[in-house]
KOLLOVO-19250 format. One line per 4 residues: for each residue x, y, z of N, C-alpha, C. Coordinates in nm, 2 decimals. Layout:
BEGIN
X,Y,Z,X,Y,Z,X,Y,Z  ...
***
This chain:
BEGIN
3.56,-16.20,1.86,3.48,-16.17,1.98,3.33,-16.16,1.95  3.28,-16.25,2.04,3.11,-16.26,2.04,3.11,-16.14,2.15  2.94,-16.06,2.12,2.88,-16.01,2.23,2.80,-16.06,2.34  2.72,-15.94,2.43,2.61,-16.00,2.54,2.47,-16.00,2.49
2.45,-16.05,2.32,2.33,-16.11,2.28,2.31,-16.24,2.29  2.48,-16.28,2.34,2.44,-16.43,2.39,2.40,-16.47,2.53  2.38,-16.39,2.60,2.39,-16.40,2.78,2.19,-16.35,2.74  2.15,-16.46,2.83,2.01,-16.42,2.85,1.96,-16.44,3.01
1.86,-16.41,3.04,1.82,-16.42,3.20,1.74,-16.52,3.20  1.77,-16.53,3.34,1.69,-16.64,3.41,1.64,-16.57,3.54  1.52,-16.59,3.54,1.41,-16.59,3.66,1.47,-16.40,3.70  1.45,-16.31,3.57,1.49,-16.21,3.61,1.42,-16.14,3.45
1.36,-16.02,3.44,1.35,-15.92,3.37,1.37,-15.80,3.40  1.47,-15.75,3.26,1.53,-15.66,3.31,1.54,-15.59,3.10  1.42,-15.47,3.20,1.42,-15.39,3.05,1.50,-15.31,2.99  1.60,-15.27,3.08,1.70,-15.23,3.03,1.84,-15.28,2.95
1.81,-15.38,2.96,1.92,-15.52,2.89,2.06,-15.49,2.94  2.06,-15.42,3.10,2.22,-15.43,3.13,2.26,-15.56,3.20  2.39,-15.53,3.31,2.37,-15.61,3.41,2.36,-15.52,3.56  2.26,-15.47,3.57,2.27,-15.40,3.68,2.13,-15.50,3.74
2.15,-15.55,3.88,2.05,-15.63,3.91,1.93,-15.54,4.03  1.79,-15.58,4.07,1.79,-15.55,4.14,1.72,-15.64,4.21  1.77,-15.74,4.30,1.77,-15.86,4.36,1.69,-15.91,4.42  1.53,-15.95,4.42,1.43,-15.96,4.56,1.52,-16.05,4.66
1.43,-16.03,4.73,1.48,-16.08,4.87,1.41,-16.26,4.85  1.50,-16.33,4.95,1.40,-16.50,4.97,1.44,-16.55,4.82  1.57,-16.51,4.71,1.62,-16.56,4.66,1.77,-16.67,4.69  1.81,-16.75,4.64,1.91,-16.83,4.64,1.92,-16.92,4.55
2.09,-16.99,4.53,2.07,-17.12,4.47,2.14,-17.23,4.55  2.05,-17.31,4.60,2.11,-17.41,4.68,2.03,-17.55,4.67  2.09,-17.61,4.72,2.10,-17.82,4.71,2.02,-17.82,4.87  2.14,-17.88,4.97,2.11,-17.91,5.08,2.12,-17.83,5.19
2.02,-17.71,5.25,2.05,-17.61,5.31,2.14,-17.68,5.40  2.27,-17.55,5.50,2.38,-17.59,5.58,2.30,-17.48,5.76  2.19,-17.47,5.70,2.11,-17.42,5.82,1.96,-17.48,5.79  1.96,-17.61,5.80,1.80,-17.68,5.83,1.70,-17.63,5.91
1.58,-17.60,5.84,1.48,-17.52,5.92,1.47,-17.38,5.93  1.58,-17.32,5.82,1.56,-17.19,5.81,1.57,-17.15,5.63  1.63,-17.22,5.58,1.59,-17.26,5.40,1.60,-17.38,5.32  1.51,-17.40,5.29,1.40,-17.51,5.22,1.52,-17.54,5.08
1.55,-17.68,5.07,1.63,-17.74,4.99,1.59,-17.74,4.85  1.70,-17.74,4.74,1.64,-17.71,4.61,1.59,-17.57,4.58  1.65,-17.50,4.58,1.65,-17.36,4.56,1.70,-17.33,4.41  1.65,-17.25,4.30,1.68,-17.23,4.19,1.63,-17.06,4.17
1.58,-16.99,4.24,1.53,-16.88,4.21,1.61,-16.73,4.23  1.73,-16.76,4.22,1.81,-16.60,4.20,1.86,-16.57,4.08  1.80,-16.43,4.04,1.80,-16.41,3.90,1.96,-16.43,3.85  1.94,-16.40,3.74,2.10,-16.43,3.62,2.05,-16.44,3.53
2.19,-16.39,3.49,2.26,-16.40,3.34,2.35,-16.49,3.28  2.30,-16.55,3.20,2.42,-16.67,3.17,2.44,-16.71,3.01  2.51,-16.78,2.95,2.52,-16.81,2.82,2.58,-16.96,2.83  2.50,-17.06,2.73,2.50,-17.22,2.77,2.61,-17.23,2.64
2.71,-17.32,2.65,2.76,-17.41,2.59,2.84,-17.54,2.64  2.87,-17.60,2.53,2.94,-17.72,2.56,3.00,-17.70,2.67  3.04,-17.83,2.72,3.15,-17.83,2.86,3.31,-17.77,2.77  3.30,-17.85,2.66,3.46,-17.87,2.58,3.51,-17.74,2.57
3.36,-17.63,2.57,3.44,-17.53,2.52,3.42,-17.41,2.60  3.47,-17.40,2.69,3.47,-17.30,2.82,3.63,-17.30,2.84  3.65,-17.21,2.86,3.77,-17.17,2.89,3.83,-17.07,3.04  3.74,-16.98,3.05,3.76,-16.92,3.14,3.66,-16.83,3.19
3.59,-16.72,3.27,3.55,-16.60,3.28,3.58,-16.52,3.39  3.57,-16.40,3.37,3.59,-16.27,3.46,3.49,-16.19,3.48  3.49,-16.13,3.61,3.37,-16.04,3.61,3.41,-15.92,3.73  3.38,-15.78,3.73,3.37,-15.69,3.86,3.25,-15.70,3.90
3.23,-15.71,4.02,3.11,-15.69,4.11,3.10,-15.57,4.16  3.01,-15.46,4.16,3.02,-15.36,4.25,2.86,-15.36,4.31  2.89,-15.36,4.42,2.76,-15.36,4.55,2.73,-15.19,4.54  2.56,-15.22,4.56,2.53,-15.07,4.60,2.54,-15.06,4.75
2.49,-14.96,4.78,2.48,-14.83,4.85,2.38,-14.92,5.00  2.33,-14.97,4.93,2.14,-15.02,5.07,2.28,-15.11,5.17  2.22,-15.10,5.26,2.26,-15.19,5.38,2.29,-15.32,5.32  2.37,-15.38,5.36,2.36,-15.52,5.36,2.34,-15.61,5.43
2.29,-15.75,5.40,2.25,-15.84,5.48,2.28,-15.98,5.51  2.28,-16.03,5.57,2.36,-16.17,5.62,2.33,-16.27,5.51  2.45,-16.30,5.45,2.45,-16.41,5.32,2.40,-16.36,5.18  2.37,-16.17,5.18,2.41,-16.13,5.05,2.52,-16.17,4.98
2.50,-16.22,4.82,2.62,-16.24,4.73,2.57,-16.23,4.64  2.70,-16.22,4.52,2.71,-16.20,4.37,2.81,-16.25,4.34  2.83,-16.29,4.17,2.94,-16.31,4.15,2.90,-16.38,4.06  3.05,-16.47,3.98,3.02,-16.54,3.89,2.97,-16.66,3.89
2.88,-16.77,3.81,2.81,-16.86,3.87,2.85,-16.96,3.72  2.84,-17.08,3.78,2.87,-17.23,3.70,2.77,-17.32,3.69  2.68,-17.36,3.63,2.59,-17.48,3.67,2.62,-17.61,3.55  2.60,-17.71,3.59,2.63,-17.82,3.53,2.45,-17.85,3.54
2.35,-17.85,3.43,2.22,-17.88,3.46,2.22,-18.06,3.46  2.15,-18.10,3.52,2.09,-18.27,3.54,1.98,-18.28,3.36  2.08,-18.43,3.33,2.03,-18.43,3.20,1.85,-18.41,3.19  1.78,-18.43,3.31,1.65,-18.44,3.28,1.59,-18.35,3.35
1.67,-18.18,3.36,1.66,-18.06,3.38,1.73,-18.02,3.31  1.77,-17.95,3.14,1.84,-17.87,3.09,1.80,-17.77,3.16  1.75,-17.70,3.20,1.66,-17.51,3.19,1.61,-17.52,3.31  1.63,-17.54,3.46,1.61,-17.52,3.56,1.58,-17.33,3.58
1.50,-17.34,3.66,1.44,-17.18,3.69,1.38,-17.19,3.78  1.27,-17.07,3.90,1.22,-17.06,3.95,1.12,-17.13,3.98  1.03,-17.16,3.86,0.93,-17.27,3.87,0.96,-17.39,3.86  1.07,-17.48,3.83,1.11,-17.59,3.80,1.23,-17.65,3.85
1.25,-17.61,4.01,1.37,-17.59,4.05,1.46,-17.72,4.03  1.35,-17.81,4.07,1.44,-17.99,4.09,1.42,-18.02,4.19  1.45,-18.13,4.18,1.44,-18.19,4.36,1.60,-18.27,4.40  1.57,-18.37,4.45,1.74,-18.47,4.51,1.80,-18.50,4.38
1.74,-18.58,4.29,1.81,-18.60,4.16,1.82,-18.56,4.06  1.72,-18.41,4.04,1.74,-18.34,3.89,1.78,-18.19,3.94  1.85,-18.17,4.03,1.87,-18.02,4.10,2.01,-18.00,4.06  2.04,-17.88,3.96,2.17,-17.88,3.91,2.31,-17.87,4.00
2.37,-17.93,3.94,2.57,-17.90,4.05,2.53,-17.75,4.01  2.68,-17.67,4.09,2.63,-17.54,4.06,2.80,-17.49,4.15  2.85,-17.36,4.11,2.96,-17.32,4.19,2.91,-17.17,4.17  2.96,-17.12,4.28,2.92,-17.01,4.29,3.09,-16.91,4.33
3.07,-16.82,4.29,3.23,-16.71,4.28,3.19,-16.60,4.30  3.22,-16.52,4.46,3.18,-16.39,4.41,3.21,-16.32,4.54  3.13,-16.21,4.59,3.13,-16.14,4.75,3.01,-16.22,4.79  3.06,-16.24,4.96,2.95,-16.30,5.04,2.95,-16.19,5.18
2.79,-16.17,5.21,2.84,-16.10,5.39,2.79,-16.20,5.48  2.90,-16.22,5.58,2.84,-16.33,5.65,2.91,-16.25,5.82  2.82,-16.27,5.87,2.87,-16.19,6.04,2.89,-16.04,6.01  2.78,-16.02,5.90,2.81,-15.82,5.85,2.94,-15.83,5.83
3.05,-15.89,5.77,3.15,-15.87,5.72,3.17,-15.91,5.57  3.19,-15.82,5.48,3.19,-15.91,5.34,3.32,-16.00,5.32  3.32,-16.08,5.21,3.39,-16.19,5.19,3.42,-16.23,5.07  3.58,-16.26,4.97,3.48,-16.36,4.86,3.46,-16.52,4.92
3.37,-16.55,4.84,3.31,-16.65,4.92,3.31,-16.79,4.80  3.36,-16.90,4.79,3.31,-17.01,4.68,3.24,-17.07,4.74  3.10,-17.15,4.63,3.02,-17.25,4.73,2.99,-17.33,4.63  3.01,-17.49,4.63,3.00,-17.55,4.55,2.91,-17.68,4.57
2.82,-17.76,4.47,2.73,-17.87,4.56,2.76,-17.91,4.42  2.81,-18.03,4.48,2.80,-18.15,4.32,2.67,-18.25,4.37  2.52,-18.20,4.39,2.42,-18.22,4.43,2.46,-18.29,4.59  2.56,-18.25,4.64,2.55,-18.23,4.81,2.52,-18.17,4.88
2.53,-18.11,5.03,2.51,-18.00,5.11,2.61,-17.93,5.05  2.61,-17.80,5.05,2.75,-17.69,4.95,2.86,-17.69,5.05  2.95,-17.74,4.97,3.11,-17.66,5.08,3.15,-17.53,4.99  3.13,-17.47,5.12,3.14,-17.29,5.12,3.28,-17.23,5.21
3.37,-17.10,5.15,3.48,-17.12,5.16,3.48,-16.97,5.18  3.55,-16.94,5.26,3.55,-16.75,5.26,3.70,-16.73,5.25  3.72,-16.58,5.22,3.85,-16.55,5.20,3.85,-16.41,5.21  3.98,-16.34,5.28,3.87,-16.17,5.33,3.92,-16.10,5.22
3.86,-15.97,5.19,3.82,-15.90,5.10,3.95,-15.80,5.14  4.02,-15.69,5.06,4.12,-15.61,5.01,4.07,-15.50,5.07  4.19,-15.45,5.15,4.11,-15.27,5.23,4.04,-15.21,5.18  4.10,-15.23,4.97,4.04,-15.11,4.93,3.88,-15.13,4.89
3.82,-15.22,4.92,3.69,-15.28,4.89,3.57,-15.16,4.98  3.68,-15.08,5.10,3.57,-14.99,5.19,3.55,-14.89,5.08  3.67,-14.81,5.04,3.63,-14.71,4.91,3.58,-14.76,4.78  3.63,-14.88,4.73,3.55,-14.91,4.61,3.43,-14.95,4.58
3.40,-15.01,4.70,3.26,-15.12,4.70,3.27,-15.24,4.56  3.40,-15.27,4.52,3.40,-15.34,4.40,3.49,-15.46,4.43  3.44,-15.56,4.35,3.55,-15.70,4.37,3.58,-15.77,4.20  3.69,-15.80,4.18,3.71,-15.88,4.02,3.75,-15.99,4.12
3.68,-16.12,3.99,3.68,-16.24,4.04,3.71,-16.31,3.89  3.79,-16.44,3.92,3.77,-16.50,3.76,3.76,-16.69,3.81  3.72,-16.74,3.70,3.74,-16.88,3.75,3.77,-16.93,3.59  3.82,-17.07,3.62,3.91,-17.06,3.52,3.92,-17.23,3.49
3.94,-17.30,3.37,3.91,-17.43,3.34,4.08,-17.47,3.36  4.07,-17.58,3.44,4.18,-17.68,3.43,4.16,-17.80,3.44  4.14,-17.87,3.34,4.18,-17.98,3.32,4.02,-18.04,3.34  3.99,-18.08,3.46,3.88,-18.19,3.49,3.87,-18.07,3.65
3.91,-17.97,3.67,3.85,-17.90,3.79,3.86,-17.78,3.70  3.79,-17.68,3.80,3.76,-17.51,3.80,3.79,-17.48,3.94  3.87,-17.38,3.85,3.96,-17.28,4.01,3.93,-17.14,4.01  3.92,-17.08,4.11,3.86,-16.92,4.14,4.00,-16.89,4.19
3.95,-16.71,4.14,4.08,-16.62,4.14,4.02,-16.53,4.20  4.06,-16.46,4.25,4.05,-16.29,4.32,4.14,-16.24,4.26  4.11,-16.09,4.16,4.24,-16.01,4.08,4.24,-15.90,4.17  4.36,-15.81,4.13,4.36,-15.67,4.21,4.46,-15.61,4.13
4.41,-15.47,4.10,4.47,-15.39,4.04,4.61,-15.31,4.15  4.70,-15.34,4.10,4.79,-15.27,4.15,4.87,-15.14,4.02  4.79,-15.04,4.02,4.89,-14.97,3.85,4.86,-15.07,3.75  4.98,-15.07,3.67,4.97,-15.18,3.55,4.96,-15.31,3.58
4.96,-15.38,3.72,5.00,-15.44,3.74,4.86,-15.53,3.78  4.81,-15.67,3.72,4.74,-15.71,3.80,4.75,-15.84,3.88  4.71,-15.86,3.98,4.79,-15.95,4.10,4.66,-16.09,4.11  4.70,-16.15,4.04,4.62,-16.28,4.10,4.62,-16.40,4.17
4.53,-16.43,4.28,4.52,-16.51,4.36,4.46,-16.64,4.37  4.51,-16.76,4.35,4.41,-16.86,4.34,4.39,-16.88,4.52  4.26,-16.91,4.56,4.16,-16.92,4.65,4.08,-17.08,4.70  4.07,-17.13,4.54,3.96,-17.24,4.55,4.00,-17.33,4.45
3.96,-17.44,4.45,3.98,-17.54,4.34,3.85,-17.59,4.35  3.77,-17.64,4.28,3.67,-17.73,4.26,3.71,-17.86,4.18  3.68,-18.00,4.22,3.77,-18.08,4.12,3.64,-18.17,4.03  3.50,-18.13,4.10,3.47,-18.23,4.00,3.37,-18.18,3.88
3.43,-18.09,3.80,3.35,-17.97,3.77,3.33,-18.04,3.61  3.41,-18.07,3.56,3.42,-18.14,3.45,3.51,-18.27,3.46  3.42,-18.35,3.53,3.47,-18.45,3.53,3.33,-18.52,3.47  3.33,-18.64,3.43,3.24,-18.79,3.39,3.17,-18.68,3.28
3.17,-18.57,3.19,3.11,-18.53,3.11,3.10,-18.63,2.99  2.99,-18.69,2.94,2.92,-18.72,2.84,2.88,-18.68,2.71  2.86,-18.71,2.62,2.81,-18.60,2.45,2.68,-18.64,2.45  2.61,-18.68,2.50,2.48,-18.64,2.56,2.40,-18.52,2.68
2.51,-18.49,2.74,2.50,-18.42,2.85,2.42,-18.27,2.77  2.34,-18.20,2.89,2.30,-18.06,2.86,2.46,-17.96,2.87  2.44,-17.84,2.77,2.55,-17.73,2.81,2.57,-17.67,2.96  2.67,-17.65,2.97,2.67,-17.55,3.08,2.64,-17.44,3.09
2.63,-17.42,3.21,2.56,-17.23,3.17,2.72,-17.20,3.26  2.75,-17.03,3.22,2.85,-16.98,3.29,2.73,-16.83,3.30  2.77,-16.70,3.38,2.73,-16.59,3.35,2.71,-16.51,3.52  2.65,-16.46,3.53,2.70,-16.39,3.63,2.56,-16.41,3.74
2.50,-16.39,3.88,2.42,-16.44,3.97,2.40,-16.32,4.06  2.30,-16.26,4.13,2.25,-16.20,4.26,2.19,-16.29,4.35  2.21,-16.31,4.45,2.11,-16.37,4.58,2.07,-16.28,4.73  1.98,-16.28,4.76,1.96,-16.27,4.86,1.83,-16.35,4.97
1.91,-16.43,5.01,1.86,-16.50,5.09,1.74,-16.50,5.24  1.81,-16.37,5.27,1.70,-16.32,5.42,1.65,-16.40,5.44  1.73,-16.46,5.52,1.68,-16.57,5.63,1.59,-16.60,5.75  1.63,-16.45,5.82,1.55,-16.43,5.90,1.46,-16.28,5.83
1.43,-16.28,5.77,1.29,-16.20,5.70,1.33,-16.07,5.78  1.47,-15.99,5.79,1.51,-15.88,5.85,1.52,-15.76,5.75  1.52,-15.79,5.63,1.52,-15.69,5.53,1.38,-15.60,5.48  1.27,-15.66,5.52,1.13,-15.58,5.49,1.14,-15.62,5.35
1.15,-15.73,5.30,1.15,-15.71,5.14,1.21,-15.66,5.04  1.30,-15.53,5.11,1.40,-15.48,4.96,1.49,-15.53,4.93  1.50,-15.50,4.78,1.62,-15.59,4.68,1.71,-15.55,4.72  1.85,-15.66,4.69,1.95,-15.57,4.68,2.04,-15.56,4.57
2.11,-15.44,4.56,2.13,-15.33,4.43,2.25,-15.42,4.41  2.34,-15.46,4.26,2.44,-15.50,4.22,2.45,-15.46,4.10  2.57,-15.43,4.04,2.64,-15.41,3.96,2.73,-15.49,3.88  2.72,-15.53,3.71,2.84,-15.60,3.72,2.90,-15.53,3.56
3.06,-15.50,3.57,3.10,-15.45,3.44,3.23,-15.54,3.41  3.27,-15.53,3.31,3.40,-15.61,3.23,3.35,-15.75,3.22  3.21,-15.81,3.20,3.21,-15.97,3.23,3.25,-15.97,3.07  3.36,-16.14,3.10,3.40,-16.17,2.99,3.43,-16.32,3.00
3.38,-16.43,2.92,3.33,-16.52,2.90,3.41,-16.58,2.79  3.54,-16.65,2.83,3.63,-16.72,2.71,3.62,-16.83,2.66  3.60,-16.85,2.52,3.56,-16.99,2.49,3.65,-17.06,2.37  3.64,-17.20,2.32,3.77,-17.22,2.22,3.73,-17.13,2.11
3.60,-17.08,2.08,3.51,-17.02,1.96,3.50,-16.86,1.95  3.64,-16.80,2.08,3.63,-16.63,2.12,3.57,-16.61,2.29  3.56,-16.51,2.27,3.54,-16.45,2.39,3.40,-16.39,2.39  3.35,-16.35,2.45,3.21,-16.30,2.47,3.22,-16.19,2.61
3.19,-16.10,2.54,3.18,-15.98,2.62,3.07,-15.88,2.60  3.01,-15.79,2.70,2.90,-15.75,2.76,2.95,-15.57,2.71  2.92,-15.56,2.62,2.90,-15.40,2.62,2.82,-15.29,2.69  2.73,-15.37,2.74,2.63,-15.33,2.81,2.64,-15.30,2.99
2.76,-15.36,3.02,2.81,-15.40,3.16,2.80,-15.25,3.22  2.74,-15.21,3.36,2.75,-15.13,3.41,2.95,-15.09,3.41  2.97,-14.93,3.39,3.06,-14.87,3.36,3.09,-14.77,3.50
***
């Protein structure tokens, strides 16, 4: 077992070295907005945490999300996040988002609110407009405010799960498939990043600017070389 000295941030400082985020607003990651005229394509600016390796050797990851307390807002999300960078963008960030041909594929796994209703939500661009996928959230999400999500390598796609604790028992759901997630991979290619993402989009500039509050504990990051886990994970 590796630890979370391998998970570093992106477009995010955070001096307390957890994963507790606190999200500005007029963040996202997106290709080809699916609402033209209300966010600007090429989007690379919502902070994270992530850890880069080979394609070969990803195996799986898990993560809980727990949402704070602040209101929420139309197309808040979190969750786990996948990028496949464009060989002539390894290190995409805020300032260097990309454009049509160097803007990374990207999947995204996690809670979405969309119609003030939360969601998990997948959103995937293999540098297209994103196909985005909702799926409703577990009663017990009113008292917990928490979601476990995992996505998981098969073969030449990545598939998202929704878990749920029942007792000993944990119940998992596949949701999504992604198929071209490792596919045409190269030994030239940049690593992947896996690790975990906040966004908030505010679209319509209804928030006054506040972040929004997330939480994330148990991330765990499987690879052919161990696992990688976050001691640091909010508890």
């Amino acid at each position: 077992m590796t630890c979370c000295h391998r998970l570093t941030p992106v477009n995010y400082q955070n001096p307390k070295l957890d994963l507790e985020f606190s999200c500005p607003a007029k963040t996202d990651i997106l290709n080809k907005p699916s609402l033209p005229g209300k966010a600007r394509p090429f989007q690379f600016t919502a902070p994270i945490y992530k850890t880069s390796l080979p394609a070969a050797e990803f195996k799986r990851a898990s993560v809980t999300v727990i949402w704070g307390r602040n209101s929420l807002l139309e197309f808040d999300q979190a969750g786990l996040l996948f990028i496949r960078p464009h060989a002539n963008l390894a290190d995409p960030n805020s300032t260097n988002e990309g454009d049509a041909e160097t803007h990374p594929r990207f999947v995204k796994i996690g809670a979405e609110v969309f119609m003030g209703r939360m969601f998990y939500a997948v959103t995937g661009s293999n540098r297209t407009a994103p196909d985005w996928s909702l799926w409703p959230v577990p009663e017990a999400f009113k008292r917990t405010s928490t979601l476990t999500i995992e996505m998981v390598r098969h073969g030449a796609l990545l598939a998202a799960f929704l878990l749920e604790e029942h007792g000993n028992h944990v119940k998992k759901t596949l949701i999504r498939t992604i198929p071209w997630c490792f596919e045409d991979i190269k030994g030239g290619d940049p690593d992947i990043w896996v690790g975990v993402y906040a966004a908030r989009p505010d679209l319509d500039g209804i928030g006054d600017g506040a972040p929004l509050k997330v939480q994330f504990k148990g991330l765990e990051i499987e690879t052919t070389e161990g696992v990688i886990k976050c001691p640091l994970c909010a508890i």
